[in-house]
N, C-alpha and C positions, 0 to 999 in steps of 0.2 A: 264325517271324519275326513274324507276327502279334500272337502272342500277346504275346510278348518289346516288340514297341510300343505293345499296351497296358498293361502292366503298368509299361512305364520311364512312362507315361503317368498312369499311377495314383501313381508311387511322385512324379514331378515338382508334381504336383495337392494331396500332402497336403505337401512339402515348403514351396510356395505358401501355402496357409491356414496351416500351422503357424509362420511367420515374419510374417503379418499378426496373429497372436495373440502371437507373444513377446515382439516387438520393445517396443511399447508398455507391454509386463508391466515389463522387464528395464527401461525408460529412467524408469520410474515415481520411484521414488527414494523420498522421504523421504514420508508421509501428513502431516504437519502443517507439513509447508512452505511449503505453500500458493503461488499471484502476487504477487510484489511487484512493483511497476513501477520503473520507472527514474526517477529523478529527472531534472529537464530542468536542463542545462544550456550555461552561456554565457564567453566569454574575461572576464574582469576586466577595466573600466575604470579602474580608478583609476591615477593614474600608476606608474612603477617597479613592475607587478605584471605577476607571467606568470600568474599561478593563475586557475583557474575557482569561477563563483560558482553555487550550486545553489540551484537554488529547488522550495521546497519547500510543501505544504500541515499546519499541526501544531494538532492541539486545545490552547486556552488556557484558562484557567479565571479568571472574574473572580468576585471575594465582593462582594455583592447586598446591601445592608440592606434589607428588603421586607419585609409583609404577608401572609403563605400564606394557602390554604384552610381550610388547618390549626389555624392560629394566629391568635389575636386581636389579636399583638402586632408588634411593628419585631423580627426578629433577622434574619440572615445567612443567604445563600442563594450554591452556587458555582454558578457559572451557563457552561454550556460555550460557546466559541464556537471557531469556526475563524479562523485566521492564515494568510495569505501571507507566506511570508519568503524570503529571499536573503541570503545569506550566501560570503563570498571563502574557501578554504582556507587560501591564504598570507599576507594580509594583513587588517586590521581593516573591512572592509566588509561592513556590516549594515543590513540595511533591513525592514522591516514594512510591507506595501503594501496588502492589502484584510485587514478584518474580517467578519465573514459571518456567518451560522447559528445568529445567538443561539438557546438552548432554555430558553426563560423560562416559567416562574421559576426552573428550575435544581434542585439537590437541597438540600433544606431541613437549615440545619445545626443545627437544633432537635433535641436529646433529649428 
């Protein structure tokens, strides 16, 4: 009887650790799927609209006429920056609300 309670004991014990080790293994899924977040959104204002508008944050690129380190002369530079936008599914509502994070001077489009 003893024995029989430790051993259902043992057998309970490695059952425990072996489901703290699998579960995690087995929900793993894809390696390069990596967090995406969720986008935040809100009901649609605009009149006669049911749809939701998502807002979102997207890298934009502006071309720069500028002076590099590089270069002695004026050519063109893309210059990344970040956008806030919003935008309706169902109907034409679009909006651009902050700019941000310019990285100046950007990459030099000199050959």
């Amino acid at each position: 009887m003893k024995r029989t309670k430790k051993l259902l004991a043992l057998v309970l014990a490695l059952m425990m650790a072996f489901s703290c080790m699998a579960m995690p293994a087995m929900a793993h899924g894809d390696g390069d799927e990596g967090i995406m977040p969720l986008a935040a959104v809100r009901p649609c204002t605009e009149p006669n609209c049911s749809g939701t508008v998502t807002f979102r944050t997207v890298t934009r690129y502006l071309d720069w006429e500028t002076t590099c380190d590089k270069c002695s002369y004026r050519h063109m530079h893309r210059v990344p920056y970040l956008a806030d936008i919003e935008y309706c599914d169902s109907c034409s509502y679009r909006a651009e609300l902050n700019f941000y994070g310019y990285d100046f001077p950007g990459v030099c489009m000199h050959k």
